[in-house]
DOZANU-215908 format. One record per residue: x, z, y of N, C-alpha, C in turn. Coordinates in steps of 0.2 Angstrom, whole numbers, plus 5000, padded with zeros to 4 digits. Layout:
# DOZANU-215908
XZYXZYXZY...
# end
This chain:
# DOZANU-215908
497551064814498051064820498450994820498550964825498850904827499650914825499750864820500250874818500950844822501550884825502050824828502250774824502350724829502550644825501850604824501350644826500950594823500650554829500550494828500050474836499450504838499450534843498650534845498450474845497650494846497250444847496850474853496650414858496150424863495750384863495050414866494550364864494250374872493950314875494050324883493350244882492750314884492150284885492050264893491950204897491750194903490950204904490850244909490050254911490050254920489450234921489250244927488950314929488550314935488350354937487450364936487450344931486550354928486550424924486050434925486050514921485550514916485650454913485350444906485750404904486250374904486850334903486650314895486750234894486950194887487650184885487650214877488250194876488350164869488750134867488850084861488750124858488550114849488250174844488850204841489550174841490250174839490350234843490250214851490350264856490050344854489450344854489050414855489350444845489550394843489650424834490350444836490750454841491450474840491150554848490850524850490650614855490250644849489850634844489450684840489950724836490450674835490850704830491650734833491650734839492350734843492250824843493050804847493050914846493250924851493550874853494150884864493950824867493750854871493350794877493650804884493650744890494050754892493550714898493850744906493350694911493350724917493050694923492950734927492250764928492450824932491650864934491050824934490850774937490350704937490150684933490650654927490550634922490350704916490650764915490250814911489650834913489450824917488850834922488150794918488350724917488150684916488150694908488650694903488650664896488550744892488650814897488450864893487950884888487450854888486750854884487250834878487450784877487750754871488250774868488450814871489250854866489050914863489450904856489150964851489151034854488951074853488951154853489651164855489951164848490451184850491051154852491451144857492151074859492251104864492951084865493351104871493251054876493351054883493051014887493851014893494350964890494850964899494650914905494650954909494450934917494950894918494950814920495650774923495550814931496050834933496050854940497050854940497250854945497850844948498250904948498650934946499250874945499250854939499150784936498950754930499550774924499950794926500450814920500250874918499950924919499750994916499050934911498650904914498150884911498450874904499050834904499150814898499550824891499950914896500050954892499551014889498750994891498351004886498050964882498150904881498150864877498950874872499250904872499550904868499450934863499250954858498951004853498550954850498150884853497650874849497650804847497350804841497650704837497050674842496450684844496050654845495650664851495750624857495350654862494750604867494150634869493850584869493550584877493650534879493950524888493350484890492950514896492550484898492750464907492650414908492950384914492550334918492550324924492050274927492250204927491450174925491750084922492150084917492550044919493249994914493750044915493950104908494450144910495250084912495050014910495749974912495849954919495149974923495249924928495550004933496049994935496150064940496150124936495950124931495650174927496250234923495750274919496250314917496650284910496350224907496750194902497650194901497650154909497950144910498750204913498550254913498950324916498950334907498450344903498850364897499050304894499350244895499850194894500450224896500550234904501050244904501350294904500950374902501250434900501250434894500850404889500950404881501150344878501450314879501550234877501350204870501450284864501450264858500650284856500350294859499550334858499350264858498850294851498250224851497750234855497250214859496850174861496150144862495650174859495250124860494450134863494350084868493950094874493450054873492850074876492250064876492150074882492249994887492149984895491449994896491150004903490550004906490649944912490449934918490349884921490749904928491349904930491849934935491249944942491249964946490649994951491049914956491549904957491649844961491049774958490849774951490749724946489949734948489749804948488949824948488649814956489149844960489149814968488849734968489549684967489549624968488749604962488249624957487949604956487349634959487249684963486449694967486649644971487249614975487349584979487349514977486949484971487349434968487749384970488349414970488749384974489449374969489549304970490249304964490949344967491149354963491849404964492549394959492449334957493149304952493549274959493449274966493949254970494149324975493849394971493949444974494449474975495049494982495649534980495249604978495549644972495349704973495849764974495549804978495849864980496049944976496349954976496150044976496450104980495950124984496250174987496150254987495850264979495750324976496350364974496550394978497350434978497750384980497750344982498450294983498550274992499250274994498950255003498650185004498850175008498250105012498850045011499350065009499750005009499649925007499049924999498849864998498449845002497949895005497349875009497649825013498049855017498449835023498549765020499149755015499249695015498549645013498249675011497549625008497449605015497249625020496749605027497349565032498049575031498449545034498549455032498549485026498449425020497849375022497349415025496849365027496449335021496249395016495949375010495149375011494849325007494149305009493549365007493849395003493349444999493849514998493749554999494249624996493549674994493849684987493249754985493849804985493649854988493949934988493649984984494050004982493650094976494050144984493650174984493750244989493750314986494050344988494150424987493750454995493950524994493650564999494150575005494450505005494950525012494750455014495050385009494650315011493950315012493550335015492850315014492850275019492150245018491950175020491950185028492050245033491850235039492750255040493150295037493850275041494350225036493850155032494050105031493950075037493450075042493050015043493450065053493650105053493850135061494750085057494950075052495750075052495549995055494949965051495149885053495049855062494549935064494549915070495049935074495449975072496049995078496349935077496449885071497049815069496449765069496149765074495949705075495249665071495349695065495049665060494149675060493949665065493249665067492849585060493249535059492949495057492649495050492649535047492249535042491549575040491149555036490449595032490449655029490249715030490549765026489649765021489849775015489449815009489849855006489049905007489349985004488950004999489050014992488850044986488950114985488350134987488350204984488050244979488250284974487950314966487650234964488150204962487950154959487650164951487150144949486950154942486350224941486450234947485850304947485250304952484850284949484250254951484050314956484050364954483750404960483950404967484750404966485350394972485650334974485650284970485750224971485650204981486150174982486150144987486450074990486350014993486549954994486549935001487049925005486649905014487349875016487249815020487549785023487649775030488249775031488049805041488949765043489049755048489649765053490249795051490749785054491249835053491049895057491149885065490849935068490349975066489749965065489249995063489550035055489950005052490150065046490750105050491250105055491450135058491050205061490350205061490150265062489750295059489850255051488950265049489250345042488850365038488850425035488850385029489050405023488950385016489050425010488650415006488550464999489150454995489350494991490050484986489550504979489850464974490150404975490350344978490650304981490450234984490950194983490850154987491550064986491250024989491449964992491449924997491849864997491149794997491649754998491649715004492149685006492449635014492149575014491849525017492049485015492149445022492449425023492749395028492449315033492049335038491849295043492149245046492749255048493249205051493849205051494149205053495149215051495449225058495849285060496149295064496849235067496849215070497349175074498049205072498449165069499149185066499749145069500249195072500749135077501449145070501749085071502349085067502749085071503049135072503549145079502949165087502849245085502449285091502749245099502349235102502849205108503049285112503449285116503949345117503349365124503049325128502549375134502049425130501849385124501249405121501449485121501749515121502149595117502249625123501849675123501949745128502649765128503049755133503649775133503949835139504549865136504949915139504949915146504349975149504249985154504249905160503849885156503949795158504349765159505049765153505549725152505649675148505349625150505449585146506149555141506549565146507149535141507449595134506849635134507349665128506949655122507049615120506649575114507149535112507049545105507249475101506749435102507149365105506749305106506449265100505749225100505449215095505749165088506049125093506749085089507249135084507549155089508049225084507849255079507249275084506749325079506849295070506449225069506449175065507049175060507649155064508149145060508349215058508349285062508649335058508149345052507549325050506949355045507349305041507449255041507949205036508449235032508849255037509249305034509349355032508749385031508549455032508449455021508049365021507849375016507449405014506649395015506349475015505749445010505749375008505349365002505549414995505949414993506249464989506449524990506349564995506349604996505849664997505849724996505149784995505149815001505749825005505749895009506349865016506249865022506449835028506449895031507049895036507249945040507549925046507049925053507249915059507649935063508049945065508250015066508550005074508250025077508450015086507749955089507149995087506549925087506349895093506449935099506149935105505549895108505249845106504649825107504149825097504749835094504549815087504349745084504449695088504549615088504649615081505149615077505549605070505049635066504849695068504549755061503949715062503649695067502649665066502849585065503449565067503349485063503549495056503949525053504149535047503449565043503049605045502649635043501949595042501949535046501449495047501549425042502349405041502649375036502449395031502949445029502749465023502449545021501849535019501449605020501649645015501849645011502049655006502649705007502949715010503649745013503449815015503549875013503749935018504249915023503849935028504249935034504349995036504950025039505050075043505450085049505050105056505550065059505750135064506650125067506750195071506950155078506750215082507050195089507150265093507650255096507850325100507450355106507250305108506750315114506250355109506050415114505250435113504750395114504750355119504150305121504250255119504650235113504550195106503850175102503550245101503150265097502450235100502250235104501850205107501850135111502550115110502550055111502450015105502850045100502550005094501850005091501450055093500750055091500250015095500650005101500049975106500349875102500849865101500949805099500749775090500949835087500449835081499649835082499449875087498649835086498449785089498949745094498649685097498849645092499249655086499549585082499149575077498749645075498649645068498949685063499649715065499949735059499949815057499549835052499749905050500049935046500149985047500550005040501350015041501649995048502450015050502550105050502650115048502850185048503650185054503450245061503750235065504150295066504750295066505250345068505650365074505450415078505850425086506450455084506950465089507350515087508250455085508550505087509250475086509450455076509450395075509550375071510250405064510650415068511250435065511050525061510550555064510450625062509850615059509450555057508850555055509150595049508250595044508350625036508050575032508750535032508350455030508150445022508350515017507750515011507250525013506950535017506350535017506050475018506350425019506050355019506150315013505750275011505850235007506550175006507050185001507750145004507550085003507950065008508049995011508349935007508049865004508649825002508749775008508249765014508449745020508449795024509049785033509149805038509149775044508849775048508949735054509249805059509749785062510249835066510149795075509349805078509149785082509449815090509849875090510149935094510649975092510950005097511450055090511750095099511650075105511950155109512550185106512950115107513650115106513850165097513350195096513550225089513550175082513750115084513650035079514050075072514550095071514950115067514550155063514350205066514050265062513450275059512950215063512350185059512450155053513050115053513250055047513350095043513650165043513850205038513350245036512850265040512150295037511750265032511650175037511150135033511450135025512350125024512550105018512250165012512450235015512250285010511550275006511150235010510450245006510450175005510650105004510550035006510650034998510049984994510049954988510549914986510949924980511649864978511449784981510949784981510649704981510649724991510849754995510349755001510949705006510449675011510749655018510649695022511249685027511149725035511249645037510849665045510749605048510949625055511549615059511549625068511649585070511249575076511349505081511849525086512249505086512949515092512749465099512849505103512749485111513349465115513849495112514649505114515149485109515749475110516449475107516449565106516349605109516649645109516149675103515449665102514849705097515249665090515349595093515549565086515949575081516549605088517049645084516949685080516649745082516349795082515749815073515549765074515249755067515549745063515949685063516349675060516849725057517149765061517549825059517149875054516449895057516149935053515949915047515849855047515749815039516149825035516749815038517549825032517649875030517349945037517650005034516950055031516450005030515950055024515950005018516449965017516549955011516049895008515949835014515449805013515849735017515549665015515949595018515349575022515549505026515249475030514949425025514449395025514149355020514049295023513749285031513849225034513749245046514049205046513749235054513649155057513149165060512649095062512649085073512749055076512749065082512249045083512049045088511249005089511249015099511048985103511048985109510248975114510049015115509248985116509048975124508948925127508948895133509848915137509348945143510248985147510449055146510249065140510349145137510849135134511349195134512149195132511849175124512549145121512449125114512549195110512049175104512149265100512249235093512649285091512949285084512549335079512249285073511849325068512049335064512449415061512749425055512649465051512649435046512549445039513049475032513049545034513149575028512749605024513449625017513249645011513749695007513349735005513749755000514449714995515049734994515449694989515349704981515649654979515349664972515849674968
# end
């Protein structure tokens, strides 16, 4: 019996999908002799010939914290995982749920690595992806990024044909798609290169992965010009102009920052330049109009940008834990409610966070102003800026006191 205080050991073989699989001699002399073996159905499938008579066998399945309070009882357990347990891998999950457990691994060749070489094709300038349990957010950032090669690992929700429908609703027609399928198993084994579109409607075996590589580069404006954007009900003056646009992203400070909060988006101008800036950012944006929501979809796909998570509905009664908190804010609209929003945003705003409103009026500037004092927050700086014969607008910048 496993004694408490002692470290476990884990021992975490990588394998592919061959069903005669090779493994270091060090490897197969720690399964002859192991007693708790650990994996998914795929992999016991595959290494069961090999495991003594008698041994316990835990299923990694979800939710991984039960997993690993059956690991608890045992000094030794021995983990069979696909490829490089470090690369995406399970190594890594027992880092940082057991910090103190030793370790040691016996990689196989990550299914991104055995792709790019039926392909022989180099991949040391490859971004790589993972979207096996994880949402699209890096994806996202990766093709906005304009990166020349992306390898993706896929799950049974990212597969290769509603990889290849997100890149076409966002524009992203411009890349080569390779799809590896049961890679390592020569009976199943599959390799085919085609279109984006054509993987938009094609079928594919699981296992699989897929790399991009990118044909030509999307057209990128530094400051969207203001006709280009579908706007309210054909109005164009309700935009922040591309100028403004610019300088509130300054102030906004959004290099540093994880999580941007639009809040009154109405064409979504701010949320897809911010998001086209820096991809990197959860964006979340709210707008009271119903026909927000569609407004900011049809401009998110003509720009490029995906990944804004859109919110209708009156701000001040949102359930704003359910978003991700904000260390920036841009206060785009506010329907007279300016007060009440300030005091929302601050309940959920990061110690480190900015609010950002552009003032049209004396009377709005006032107006923020007062709500700044009275949520317990200062003005940082306020910027005037005047753009052709449009009234001059005040850019102002609060923060939390310290």
């Amino acid at each position: 019996m496993f004694e408490t205080g002692m470290k476990q050991k884990f021992i975490l073989i990588g394998m592919d999908d061959n069903p005669d699989p090779l493994f270091h001699p060090d490897a197969l002399l720690y399964i002859k002799e192991g007693q708790v073996f650990s994996g998914g159905d795929r992999h016991r499938n595959i290494v069961k010939p090999l495991l003594p008579a008698r041994h316990r066998w835990i299923p990694i399945t979800v939710p991984l914290d039960r997993v690993f309070e059956q690991y608890g009882p045992h000094g030794c357990i021995v983990v069979f995982a696909s490829g490089d347990p470090l690369f995406f891998g399970f190594a890594n999950t027992v880092k940082r749920k057991l910090p103190e457990a030793e370790l040691l691994i016996y990689p196989a060749f990550n299914s991104l690595q055995l792709l790019a070489h039926r392909l022989t094709l180099r991949y040391d300038d490859m971004r790589m992806v993972s979207l096996t349990g994880r949402p699209w957010h890096e994806f996202d950032r990766a093709l906005i990024g304009d990166e020349a090669k992306i390898g993706l690992l896929t799950d049974r929700e990212h597969t290769p044909d509603a990889i290849a429908r997100r890149m076409l609703d966002f524009g992203y027609a411009n890349y080569t798609v390779h799809v590896g399928e049961c890679l390592g198993n020569p009976a199943a084994e599959r390799v085919c290169t085609m279109t984006v579109k054509e993987a938009a409607g094609g079928t594919f075996g699981h296992p699989n992965n897929l790399i991009l590589e990118r044909n030509s580069s999307r057209r990128r404006f530094f400051g969207i010009p203001d006709e280009a954007f579908c706007h309210l009900n054909g109005r164009p003056g309700m935009i922040t102009k591309a100028p403004v646009r610019l300088l509130t992203l300054s102030a906004l400070e959004l290099s540093g920052k994880t999580s941007l909060w639009d809040v009154g988006f109405c064409t979504g101008s701010i949320s897809i330049e911010a998001k086209l800036r820096f991809p990197h950012l959860h964006v979340t944006s709210f707008e009271i109009r119903p026909e927000g929501a569609a407004l900011m979809a049809a401009n998110a796909r003509r720009f490029g940008a995906p990944g804004i998570t859109t919110v209708t509905g009156d701000f001040v009664g949102a359930c704003l834990p359910a978003y991700p908190p904000p260390d920036a804010v841009f206060i785009g609209g506010h329907g007279g409610k300016l007060k009440e929003i300030v005091f929302r945003i601050k309940e959920t705003l990061k110690p480190e966070g900015i609010i950002v409103f552009n003032s049209v009026s004396e009377e709005s500037k006032g107006l923020f102003a007062e709500a700044v004092e009275a949520a317990g927050m200062e003005m940082q700086s306020v910027t005037r800026v005047a753009i052709d014969n449009h009234n001059p607008i005040d850019i102002m910048k609060a923060i939390p006191k310290k």
